[in-house]
C-alpha positions as CSV (number, residue, x, y, z in Angstrom):
1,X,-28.4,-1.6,-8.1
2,X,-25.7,-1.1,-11.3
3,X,-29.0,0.9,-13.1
4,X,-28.7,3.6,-10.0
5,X,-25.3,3.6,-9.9
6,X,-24.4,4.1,-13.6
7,X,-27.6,6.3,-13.7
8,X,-26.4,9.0,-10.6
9,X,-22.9,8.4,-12.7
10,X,-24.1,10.3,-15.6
11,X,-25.1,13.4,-13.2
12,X,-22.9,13.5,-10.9
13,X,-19.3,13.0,-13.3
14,X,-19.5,16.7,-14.6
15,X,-19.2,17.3,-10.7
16,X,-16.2,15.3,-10.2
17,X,-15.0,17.2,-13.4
18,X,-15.2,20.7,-11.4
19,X,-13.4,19.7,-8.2
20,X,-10.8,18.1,-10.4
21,X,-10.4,21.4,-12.2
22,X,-10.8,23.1,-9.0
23,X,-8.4,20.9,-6.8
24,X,-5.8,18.8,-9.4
25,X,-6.1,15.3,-9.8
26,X,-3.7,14.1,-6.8
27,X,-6.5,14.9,-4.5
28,X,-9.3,14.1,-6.0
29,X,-7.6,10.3,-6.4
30,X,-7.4,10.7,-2.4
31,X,-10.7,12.0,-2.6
32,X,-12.4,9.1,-4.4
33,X,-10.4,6.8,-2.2
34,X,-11.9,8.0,1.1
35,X,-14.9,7.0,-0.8
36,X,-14.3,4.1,-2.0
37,X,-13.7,2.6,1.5
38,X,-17.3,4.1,2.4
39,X,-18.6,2.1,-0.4
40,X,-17.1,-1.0,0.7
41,X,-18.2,0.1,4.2
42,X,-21.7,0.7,3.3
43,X,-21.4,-3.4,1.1
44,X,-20.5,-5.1,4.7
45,X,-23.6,-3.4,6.7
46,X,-25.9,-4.7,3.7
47,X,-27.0,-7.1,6.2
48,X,-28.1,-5.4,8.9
49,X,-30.0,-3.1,6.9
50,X,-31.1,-3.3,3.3
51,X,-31.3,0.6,2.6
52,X,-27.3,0.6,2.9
53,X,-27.6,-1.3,-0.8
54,X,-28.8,2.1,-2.1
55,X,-26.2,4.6,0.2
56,X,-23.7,1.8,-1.7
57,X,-24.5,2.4,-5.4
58,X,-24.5,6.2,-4.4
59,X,-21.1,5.9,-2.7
60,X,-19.8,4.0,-5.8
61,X,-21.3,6.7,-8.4
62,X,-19.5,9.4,-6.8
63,X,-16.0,7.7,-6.2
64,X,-16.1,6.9,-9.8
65,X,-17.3,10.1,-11.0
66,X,-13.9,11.4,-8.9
67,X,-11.6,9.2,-9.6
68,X,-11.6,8.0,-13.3
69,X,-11.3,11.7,-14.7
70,X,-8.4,11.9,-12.3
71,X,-6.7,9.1,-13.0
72,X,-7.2,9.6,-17.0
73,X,-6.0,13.5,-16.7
74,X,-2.9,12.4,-14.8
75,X,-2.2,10.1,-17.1
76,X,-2.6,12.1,-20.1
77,X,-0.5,14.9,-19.1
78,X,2.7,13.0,-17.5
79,X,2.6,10.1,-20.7
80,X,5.9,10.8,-23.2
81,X,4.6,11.6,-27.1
82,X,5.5,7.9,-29.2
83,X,5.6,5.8,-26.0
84,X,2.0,6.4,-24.8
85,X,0.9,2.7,-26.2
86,X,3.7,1.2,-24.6
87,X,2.7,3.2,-20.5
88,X,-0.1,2.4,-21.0
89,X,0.0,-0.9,-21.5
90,X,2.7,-1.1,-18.9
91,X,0.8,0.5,-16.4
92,X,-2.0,-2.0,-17.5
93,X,0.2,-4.9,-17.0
94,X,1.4,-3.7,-13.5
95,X,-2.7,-3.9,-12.2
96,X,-3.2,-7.3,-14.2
97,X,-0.2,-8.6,-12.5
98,X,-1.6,-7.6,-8.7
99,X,-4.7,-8.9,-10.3
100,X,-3.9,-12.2,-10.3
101,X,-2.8,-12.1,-6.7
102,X,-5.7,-10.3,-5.9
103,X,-8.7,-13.4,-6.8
104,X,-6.5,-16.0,-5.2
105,X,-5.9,-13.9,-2.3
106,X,-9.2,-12.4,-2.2
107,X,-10.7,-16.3,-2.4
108,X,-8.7,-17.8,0.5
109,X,-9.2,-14.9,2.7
110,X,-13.1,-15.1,2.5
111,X,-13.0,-19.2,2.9
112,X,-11.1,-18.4,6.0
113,X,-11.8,-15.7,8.1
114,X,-14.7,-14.6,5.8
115,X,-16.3,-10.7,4.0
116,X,-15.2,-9.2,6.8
117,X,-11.8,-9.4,7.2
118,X,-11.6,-9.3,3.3
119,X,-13.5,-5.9,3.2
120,X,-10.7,-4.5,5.9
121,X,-8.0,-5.9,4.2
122,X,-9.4,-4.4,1.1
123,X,-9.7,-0.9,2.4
124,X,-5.8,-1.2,4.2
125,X,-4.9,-1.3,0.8
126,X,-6.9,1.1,-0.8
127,X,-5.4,4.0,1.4
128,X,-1.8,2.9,1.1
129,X,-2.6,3.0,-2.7
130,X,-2.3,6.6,-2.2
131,X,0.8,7.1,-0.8
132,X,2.8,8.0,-3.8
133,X,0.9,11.1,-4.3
134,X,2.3,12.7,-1.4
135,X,5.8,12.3,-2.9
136,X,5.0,14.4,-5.9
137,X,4.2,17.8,-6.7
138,X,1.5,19.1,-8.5
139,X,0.5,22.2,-9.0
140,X,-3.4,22.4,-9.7
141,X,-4.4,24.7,-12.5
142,X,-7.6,26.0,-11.3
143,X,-9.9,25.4,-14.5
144,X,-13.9,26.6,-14.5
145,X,-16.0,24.1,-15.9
146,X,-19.3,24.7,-16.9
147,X,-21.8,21.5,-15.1
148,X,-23.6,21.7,-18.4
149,X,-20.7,21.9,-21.1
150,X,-19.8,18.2,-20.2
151,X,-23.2,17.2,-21.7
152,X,-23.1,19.2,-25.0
153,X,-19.7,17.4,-25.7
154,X,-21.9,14.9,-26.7
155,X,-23.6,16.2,-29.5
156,X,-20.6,17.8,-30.9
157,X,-18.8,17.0,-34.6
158,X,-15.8,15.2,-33.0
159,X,-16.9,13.8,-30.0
160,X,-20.4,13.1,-30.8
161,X,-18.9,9.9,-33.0
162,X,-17.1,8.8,-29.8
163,X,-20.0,8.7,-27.8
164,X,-21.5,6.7,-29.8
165,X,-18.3,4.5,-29.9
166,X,-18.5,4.4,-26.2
167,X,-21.6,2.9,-26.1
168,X,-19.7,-0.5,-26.6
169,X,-17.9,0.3,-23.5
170,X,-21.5,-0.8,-21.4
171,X,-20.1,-4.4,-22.1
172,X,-17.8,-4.0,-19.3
173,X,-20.7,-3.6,-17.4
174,X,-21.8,-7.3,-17.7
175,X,-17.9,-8.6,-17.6
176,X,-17.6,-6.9,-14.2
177,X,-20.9,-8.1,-12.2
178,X,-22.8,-10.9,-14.4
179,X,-19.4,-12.7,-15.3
180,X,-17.8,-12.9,-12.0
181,X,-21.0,-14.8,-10.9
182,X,-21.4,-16.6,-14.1
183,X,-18.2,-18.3,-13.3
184,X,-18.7,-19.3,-9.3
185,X,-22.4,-21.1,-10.5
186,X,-20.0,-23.3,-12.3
187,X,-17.0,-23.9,-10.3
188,X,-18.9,-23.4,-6.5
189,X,-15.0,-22.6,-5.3
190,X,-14.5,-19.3,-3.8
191,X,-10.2,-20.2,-4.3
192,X,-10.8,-21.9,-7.9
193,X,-12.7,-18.5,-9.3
194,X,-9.5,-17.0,-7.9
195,X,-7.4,-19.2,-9.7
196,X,-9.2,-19.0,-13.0
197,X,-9.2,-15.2,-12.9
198,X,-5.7,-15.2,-12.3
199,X,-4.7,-17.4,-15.1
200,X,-6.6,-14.9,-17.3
201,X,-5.2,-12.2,-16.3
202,X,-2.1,-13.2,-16.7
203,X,-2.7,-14.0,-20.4
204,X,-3.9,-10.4,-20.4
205,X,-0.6,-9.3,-19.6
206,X,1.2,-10.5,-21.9
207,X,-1.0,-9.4,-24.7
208,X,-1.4,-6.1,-23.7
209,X,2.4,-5.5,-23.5
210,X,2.5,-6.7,-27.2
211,X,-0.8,-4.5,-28.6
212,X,1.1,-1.4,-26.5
213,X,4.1,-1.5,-28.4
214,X,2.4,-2.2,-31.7
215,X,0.3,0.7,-31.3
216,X,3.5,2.6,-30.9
217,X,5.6,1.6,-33.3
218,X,3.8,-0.3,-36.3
219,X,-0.1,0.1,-36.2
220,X,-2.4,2.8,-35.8
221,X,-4.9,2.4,-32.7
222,X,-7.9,2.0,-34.6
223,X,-6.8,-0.9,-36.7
224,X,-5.9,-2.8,-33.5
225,X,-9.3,-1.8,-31.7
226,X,-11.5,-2.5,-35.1
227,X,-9.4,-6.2,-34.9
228,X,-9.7,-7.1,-31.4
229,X,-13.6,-5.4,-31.1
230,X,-14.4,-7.9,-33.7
231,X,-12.4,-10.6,-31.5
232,X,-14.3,-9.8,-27.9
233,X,-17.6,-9.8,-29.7
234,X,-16.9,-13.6,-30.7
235,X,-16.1,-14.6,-27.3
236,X,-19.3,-13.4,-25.8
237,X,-20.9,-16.0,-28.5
238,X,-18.3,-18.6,-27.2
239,X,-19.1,-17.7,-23.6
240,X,-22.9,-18.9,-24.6
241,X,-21.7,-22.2,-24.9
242,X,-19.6,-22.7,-21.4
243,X,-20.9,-25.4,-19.0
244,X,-17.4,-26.7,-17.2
245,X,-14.4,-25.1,-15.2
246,X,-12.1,-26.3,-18.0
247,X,-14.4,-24.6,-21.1
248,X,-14.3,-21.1,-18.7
């Protein structure tokens, strides 16, 4: 499933590119969102009929080749020069924080009135997620892009070395789909993953806040990512060794 949809991701993101340049980023977020509900749409008639597992991981390559370049360009242009750590990081906090209402939530819901109502719930909230973009006013600046220019970023000077950075980035991969189940084979509590999640999170919080401003003020980025790279790579090690709620 996560091979076809990071694998039509590849393809289809220089697309997602063009209608962004084509339409401005407020909506293409909409965009992706209409999308997203489709995905979560296509999850929920899974059983009824397995080929809707394949419409799902196409429905989820295309709202993420929309909506991440979106989200990224928006933030880019509107972030202040010597605070961008510290938005960043804020605006980070802000999802960790709804994030830990979100698995408790999400885990009581489904041990009461089950998927279903969780997946409606779910897509209530992604379209009012969107209505702050129609109290703003952006102007899209209609920018050609060339399908095949994304691809030979890749191989150039400067951004050839971040590719290769990026490949480290796949890890999130296994933190977002292997992990998740990882932890309910050990705790067999829908509400208890929840609560887990949510204390984690909340730890999150408060160190991002603190690794924004330092990146702003007393350190440059890379010295904090070389640090805490070296940091997540000994956790997976440690995660090796995890048999009991309490250890997780």
């Amino acid at each position: 499933f996560y091979a076809l949809v990071y694998g039509a991701y590849v393809f289809l993101v220089p697309l997602g590119g063009k209608f962004l340049g084509r339409f401005g980023y407020e909506r293409t977020i909409l965009v992706a969102s209409l999308v997203y509900i489709c995905y979560y749409l296509a999850l929920f008639s899974i059983p009824s009929n397995t080929a809707f597992l394949w419409l799902a991981a196409v429905l989820f390559a295309i709202q993420k080749s929309f909506y991440w370049p979106a989200f990224h360009l928006d933030f880019v242009r509107n972030a202040r020069r010597g605070e961008v750590g510290r938005e960043f990081s804020a605006m980070w906090s802000v999802a960790q924080l709804v994030a830990i209402i979100g698995p408790i939530a999400g885990g009581a819901i489904v041990a009461l009135f089950g998927f279903q109502t969780l997946f409606i719930v779910v897509s209530v909230l992604i379209l009012t997620s969107n209505i702050p973009l129609f109290f703003t006013r952006e102007v899209p600046k209609r920018e050609e892009l060339a399908y095949g220019s994304t691809f030979s970023l890749l191989t150039d000077r400067v951004h050839g070395r971040r590719a290769i950075a990026y490949l480290g980035f796949g890890e999130e991969l296994i933190w977002m789909t292997l992990w998740p189940i990882f932890i309910f084979l050990i705790v067999h509590n829908t509400v208890s993953v929840g609560s887990i999640v949510a204390f984690a999170s909340l730890a999150a919080v408060v160190t991002t806040l603190v690794a924004g401003r330092l990146t702003d003020t007393r350190h440059h980025p890379k010295t904090i990512l070389s640090l805490t790279s070296v940091i997540l790579s000994a956790l997976w090690v440690l995660r090796a060794f995890l048999f009991a709620p309490l250890q997780l």
